[in-house]
TIMIBA-100531 format. One record per residue (C-alpha): residue in three letters; x, y, z. Coordinates in steps of 0.1 Angstrom, whole numbers, padded with zeros to 4 digits, always signed. Example, Ala and Ser with C-alpha at 12.3 -4.5 7.8 and 13.67 -1.06 7.14 Angstrom:
! TIMIBA-100531
ala+0123-0045+0078;ser+0137-0011+0071;
END
This chain:
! TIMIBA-100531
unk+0448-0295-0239;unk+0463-0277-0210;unk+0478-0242-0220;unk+0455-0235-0254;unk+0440-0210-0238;unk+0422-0182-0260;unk+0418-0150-0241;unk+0377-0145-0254;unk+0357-0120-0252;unk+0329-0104-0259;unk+0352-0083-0285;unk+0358-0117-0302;unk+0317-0117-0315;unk+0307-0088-0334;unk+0271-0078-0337;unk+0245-0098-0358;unk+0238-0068-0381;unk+0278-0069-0390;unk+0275-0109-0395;unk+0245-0105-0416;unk+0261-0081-0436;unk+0291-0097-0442;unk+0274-0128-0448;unk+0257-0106-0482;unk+0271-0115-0513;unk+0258-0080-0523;unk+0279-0064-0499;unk+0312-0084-0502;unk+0339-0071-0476;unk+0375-0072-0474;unk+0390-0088-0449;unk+0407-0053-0431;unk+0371-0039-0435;unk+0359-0064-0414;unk+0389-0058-0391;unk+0383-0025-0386;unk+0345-0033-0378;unk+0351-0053-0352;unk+0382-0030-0340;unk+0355-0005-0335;unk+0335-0026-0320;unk+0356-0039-0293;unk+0369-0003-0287;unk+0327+0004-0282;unk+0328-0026-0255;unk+0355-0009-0239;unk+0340+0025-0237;unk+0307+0009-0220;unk+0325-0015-0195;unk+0349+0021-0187;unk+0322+0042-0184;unk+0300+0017-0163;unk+0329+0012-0136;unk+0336+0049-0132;unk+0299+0050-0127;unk+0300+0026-0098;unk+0329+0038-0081;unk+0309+0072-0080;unk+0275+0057-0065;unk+0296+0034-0042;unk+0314+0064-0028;unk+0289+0084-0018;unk+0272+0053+0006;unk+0285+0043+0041;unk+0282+0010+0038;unk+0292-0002+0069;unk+0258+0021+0086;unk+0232+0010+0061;unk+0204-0004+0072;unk+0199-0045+0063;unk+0162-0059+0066;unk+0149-0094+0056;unk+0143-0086+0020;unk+0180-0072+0013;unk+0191-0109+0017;unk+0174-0123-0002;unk+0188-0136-0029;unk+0166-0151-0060;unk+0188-0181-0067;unk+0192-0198-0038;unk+0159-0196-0027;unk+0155-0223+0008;unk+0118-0225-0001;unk+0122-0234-0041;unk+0156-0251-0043;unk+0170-0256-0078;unk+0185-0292-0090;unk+0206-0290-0117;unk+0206-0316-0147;unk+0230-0330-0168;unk+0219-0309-0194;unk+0232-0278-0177;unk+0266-0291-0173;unk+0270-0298-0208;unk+0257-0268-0219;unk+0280-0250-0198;unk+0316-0271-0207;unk+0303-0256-0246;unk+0297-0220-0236;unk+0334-0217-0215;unk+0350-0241-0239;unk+0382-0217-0250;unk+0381-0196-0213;unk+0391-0220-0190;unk+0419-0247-0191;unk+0415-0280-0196;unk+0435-0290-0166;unk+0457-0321-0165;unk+0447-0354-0148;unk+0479-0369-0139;unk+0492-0400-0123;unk+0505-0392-0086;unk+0537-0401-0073;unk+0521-0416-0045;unk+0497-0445-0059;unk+0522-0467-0046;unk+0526-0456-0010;unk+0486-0453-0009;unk+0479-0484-0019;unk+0453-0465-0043;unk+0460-0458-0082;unk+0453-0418-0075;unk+0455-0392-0100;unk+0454-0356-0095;unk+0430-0331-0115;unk+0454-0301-0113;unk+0430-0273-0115;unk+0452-0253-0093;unk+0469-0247-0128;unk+0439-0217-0139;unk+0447-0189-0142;unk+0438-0173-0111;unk+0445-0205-0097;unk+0416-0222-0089;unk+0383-0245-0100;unk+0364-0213-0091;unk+0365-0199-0131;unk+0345-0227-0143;unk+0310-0216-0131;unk+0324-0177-0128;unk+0328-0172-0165;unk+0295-0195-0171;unk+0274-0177-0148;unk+0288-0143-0169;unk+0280-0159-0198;unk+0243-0165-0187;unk+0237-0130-0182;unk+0212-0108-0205;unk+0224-0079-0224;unk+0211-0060-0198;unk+0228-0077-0170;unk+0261-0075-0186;unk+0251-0034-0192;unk+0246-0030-0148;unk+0270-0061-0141;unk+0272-0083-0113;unk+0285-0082-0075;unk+0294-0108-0051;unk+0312-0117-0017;unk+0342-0141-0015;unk+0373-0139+0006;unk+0396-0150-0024;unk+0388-0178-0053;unk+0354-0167-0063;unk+0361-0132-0061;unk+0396-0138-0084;unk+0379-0161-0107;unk+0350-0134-0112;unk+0367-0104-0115;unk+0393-0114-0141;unk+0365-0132-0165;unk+0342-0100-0160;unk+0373-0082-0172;unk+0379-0105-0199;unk+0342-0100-0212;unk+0334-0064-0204;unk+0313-0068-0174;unk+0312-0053-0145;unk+0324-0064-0114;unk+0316-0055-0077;unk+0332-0078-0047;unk+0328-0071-0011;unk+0356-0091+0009;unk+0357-0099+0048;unk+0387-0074+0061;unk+0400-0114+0071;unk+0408-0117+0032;unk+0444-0126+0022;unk+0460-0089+0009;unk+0476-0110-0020;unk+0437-0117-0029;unk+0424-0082-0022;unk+0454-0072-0045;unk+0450-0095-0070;unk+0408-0085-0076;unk+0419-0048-0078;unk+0444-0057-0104;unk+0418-0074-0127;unk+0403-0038-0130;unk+0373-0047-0101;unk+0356-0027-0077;unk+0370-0041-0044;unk+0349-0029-0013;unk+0363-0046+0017;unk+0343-0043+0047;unk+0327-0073+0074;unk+0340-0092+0099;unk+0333-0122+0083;unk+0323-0141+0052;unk+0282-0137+0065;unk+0289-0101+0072;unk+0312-0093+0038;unk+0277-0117+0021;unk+0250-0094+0035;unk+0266-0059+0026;unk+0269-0079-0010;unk+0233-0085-0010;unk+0223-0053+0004;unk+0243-0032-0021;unk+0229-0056-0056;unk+0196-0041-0044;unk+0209-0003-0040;unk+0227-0007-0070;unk+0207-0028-0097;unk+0236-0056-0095;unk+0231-0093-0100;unk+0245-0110-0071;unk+0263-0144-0076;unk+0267-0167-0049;unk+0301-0183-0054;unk+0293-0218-0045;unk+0249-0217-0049;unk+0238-0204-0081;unk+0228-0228-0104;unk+0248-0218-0131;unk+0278-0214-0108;unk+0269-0251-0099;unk+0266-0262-0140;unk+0298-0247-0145;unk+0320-0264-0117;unk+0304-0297-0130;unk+0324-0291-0162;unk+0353-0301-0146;unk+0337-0340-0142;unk+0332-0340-0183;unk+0371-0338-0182;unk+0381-0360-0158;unk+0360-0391-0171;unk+0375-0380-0206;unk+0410-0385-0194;unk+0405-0414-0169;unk+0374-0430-0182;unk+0378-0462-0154;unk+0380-0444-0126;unk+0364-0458-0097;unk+0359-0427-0072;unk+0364-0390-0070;unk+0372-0375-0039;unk+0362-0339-0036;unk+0370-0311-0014;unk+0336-0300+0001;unk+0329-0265+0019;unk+0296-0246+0004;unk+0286-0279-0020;unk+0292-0264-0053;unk+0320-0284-0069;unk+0303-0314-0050;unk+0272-0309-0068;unk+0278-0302-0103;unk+0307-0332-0105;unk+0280-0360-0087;unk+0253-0352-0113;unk+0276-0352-0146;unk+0297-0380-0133;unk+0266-0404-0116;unk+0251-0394-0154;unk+0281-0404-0173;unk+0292-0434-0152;unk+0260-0442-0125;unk+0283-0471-0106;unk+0310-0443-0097;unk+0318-0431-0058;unk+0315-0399-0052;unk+0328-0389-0017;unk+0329-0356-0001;unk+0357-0345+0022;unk+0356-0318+0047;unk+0379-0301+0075;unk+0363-0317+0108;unk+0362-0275+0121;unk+0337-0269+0100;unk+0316-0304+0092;unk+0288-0285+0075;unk+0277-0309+0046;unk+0281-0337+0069;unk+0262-0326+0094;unk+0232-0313+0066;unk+0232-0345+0055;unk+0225-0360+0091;unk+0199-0335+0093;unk+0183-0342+0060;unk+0186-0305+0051;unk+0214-0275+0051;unk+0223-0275+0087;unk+0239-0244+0103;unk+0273-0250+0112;unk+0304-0233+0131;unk+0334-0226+0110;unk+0364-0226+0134;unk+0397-0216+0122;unk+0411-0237+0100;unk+0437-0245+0073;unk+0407-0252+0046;unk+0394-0218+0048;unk+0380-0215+0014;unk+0359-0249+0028;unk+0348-0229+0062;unk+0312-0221+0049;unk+0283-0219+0078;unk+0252-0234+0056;unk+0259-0255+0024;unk+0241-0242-0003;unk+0205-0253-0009;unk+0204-0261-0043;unk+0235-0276-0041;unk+0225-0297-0014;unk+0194-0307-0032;unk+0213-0314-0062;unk+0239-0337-0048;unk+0223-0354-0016;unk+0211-0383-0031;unk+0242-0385-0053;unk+0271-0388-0028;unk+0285-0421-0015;unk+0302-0409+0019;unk+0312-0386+0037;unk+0346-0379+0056;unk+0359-0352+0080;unk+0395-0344+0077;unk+0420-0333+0110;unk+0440-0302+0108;unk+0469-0325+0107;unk+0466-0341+0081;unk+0457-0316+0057;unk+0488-0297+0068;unk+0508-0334+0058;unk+0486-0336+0025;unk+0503-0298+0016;unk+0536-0309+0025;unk+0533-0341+0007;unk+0520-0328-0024;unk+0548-0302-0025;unk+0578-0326-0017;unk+0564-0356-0042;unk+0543-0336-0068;unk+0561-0306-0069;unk+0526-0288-0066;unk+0517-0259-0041;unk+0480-0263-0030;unk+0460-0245-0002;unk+0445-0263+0029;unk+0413-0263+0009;unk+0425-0277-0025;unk+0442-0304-0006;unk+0411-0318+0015;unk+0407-0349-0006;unk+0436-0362-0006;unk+0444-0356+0033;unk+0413-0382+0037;unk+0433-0408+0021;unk+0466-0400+0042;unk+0438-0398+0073;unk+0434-0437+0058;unk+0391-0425+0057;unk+0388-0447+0031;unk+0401-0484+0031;unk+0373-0492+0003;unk+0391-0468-0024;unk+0423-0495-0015;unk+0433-0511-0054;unk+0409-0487-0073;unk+0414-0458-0100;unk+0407-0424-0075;unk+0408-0387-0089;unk+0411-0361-0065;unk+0409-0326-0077;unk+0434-0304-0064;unk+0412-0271-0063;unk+0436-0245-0055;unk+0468-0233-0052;unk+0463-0200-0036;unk+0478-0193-0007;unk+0500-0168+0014;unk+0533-0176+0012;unk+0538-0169+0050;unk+0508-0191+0060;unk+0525-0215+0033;unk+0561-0216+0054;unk+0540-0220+0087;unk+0516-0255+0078;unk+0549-0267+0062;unk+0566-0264+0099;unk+0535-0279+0113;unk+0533-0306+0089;unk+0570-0316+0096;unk+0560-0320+0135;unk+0526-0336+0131;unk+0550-0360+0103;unk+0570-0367+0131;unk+0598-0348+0115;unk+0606-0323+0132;unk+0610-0325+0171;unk+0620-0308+0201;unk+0628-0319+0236;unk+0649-0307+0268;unk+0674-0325+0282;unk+0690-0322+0313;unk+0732-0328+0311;unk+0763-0322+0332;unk+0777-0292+0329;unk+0815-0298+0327;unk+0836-0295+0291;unk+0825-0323+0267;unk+0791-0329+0279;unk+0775-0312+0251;unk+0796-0326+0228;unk+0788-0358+0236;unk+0753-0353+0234;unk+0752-0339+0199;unk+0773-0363+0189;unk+0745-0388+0200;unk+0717-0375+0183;unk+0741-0372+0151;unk+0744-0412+0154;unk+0709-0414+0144;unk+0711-0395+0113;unk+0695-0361+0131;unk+0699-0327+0121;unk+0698-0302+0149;unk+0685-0272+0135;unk+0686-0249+0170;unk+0699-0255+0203;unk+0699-0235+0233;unk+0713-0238+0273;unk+0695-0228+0306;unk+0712-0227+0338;unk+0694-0200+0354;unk+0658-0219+0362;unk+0671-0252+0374;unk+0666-0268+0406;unk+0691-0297+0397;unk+0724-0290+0413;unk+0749-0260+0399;unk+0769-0286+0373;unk+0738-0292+0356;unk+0722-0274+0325;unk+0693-0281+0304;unk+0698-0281+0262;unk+0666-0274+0244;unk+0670-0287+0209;unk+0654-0286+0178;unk+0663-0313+0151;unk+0650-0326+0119;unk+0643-0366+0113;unk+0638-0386+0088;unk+0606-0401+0099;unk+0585-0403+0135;unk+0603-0441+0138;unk+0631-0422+0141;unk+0624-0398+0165;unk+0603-0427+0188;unk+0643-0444+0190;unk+0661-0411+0198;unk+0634-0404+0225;unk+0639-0441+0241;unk+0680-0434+0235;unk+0678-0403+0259;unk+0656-0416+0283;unk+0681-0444+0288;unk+0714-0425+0293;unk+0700-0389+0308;unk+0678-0390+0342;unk+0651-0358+0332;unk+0640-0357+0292;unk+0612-0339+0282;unk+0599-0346+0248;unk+0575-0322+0229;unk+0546-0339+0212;unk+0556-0346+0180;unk+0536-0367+0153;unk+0498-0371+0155;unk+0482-0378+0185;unk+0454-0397+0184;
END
């Protein structure tokens, strides 16, 4: 259930010789002896992990990393290998959901407020509700998990601008490994600050997410890390498809899941375990329409280089899907949908007004397809839609709400031109407050007017109840004033 969480790690197993021994009947052993065994033991773990960090910082210190030298070879990476792409199998899901089972939360799958107004019965998987707030631990503590002794001795390093770097540094803390993240200088502080706090090695540096990625690959080399690609590695990709296992447990007739899609990973690993639990199920991938990358590798028939501009999805804005997560869930998805800016900014707003649940641009992805109204076929059926993360920057959050208001039609501006003499404005405020508006700023201009001197032009700001509402006050003013100006408000198609 959501909330039994156990804390586990690699303190919780003592070593086989201990077990064995305890095991003896010749060598019976009191329960506070065997507490004090693993005691020690755990404080041994700690020594290690310690002593390999300080290591690290040391080595780390004495590079420039923003002069070395990166050839074909440093980026390279194992795992994702274009020429010898991996497909993951049903196998490796389950095997992962046994290994995390204890780690990670089983997240709610809840009925949404909004089944009615969709015309859909949706529910939400919260996974925004992890601990570091995001789907992202799943495959992180699995792909720890995976690791040889001697992996887990060096540790691991990777580059992520916020989930995958959160999710990864708080599970390698919470087993003892080591962990190295190198984060684009465009990475939310509150991210950065969060990584450090889990006891990582933060290394900002890059421009960008390919820049931040290659220094991470260059450095695993230099320093005997294994690097995990946050959305690629196969057991990152076994992992996320845990979250699938779940969701057909708690709404075992659902017709469709609608997931967020950016590097393929969650796509991936929740096609193959759900197509193997439940073959006649939809699985449809949404994406911002700034950075179409999985739809356009599937027109292409292969990972297709793509060009992430800005968006409000930015965990989504990944140049090239990954290529065994591309040939694991090609021939598994049903459609494809891109998603306007606009209506992932109304999918936040929406979800925080009616489900009382703060979720990035990212997380929100597959449900702003249904508000885009992407998918009439879904209309009467049982749809999940994962909510993949909550974290975002409370200043970005304040400024998508703003523009979801407008793009709702809620929020409006427009200038108006009115006679200057006593009562005008009055009687012009009083107008708009026939129709239920709230003027949240108003301003005059007299200055930069060519109408005659007894003229001056209000600028207004209100708040409406719906874009109906704003179309009547807009056809209201054009009736009684001569020159109204009224900023674009709603989504323009």
């Amino acid at each position: 259930m959501a909330g039994d969480r156990i804390n586990s790690t690699d303190c919780d197993q003592v070593s086989p010789d201990f077990e064995e021994h305890s095991a003896n009947p010749k060598f019976p052993m009191s329960k506070s002896s065997a507490n004090s065994v693993e005691d020690l033991h755990c404080e041994l773990k700690d020594q290690i992990y310690s002593e390999r960090l300080s290591q690290l910082k040391i080595e780390i210190e004495k590079l420039n990393i923003p002069e070395m030298q990166i050839n074909s070879e440093d980026l390279h990476d194992q795992f994702c290998d274009p020429n010898n792409p991996v497909q993951i199998k049903f196998n490796d899901i389950s095997a992962a959901a046994y290994r995390i089972k204890g780690g990670v939360e089983i997240t709610p799958c809840t009925r949404s407020h909004m089944s009615s107004l969709t015309g859909m019965e949706i529910f939400f998987k919260k996974e925004f509700l992890q601990y570091t707030g995001s789907f992202k631990e799943r495959g992180a503590r699995y792909a720890l998990l995976s690791l040889s002794k001697d992996q887990r001795m060096r540790g691991v390093i990777a580059a992520s601008a916020g989930n995958h770097a959160q999710a990864l540094c708080y599970h390698g803390k919470m087993l003892k490994i080591p962990v190295v993240v190198v984060m684009p200088k465009i990475a939310p502080i509150m991210k950065i600050s969060n990584c450090r706090s889990y006891g990582a090695i933060v290394i900002v540096e890059g421009t960008s997410m390919l820049e931040a990625k290659n220094f991470a690959l260059k450095l695993s080399k230099v320093l005997d890390l294994m690097y995990i690609n946050g959305y690629d590695h196969p057991n990152i990709l076994a992992g996320q498809g845990t979250m699938a296992l779940e969701i057909l447990e708690q709404v075992p007739d659902v017709d469709a899941i609608v997931i967020p899609t950016g590097g393929a990973g969650l796509l991936a690993g929740v096609a193959v375990a759900a197509k193997a639990m439940k073959p006649d199920i939809m699985i449809i991938a949404a994406e911002s329409d700034r950075c179409a990358g999985f739809y356009n590798s599937m027109k292409n028939g292969k990972p297709t280089l793509t060009i992430a501009d800005p968006t409000l999805a930015d965990g989504l804005a990944v140049s090239v899907v990954g290529v065994n997560a591309f040939a694991s869930a090609k021939n598994l998805v049903d459609k494809c949908v891109c998603v306007q800016e606009e209506y992932i900014a109304i999918s936040i707003l929406r979800l925080l007004e009616l489900e009382k649940a703060v979720v990035e641009g990212a997380g929100a992805c597959g449900f702003a397809a249904v508000l885009q109204g992407s998918l009439p076929e879904l209309k009467g059926k049982k749809v999940v839609i994962p909510l993949c993360g909550g974290n975002i920057d409370t200043t970005i959050l304040g400024r998508v709400l703003e523009r979801a208001l407008v793009a709702d039609g809620r929020l409006i501006k427009l200038w108006v031109t009115i006679s200057d003499r006593p009562g005008s404005l009055a009687e012009f405020t009083k107008s708009i407050s026939s129709f239920g508006a709230s003027i949240k700023d108003i301003a005059h201009e007299r200055a930069w007017l060519k109408n005659d001197v007894f003229s001056v032009q209000v600028q207004a700001i209100m708040e409406v109840e719906n874009s109906e509402k704003a179309k009547e006050i807009e056809e209201f003013l054009i009736k009684k004033y001569e020159k109204v100006i009224m900023g674009p408000y709603g989504i323009q198609k």
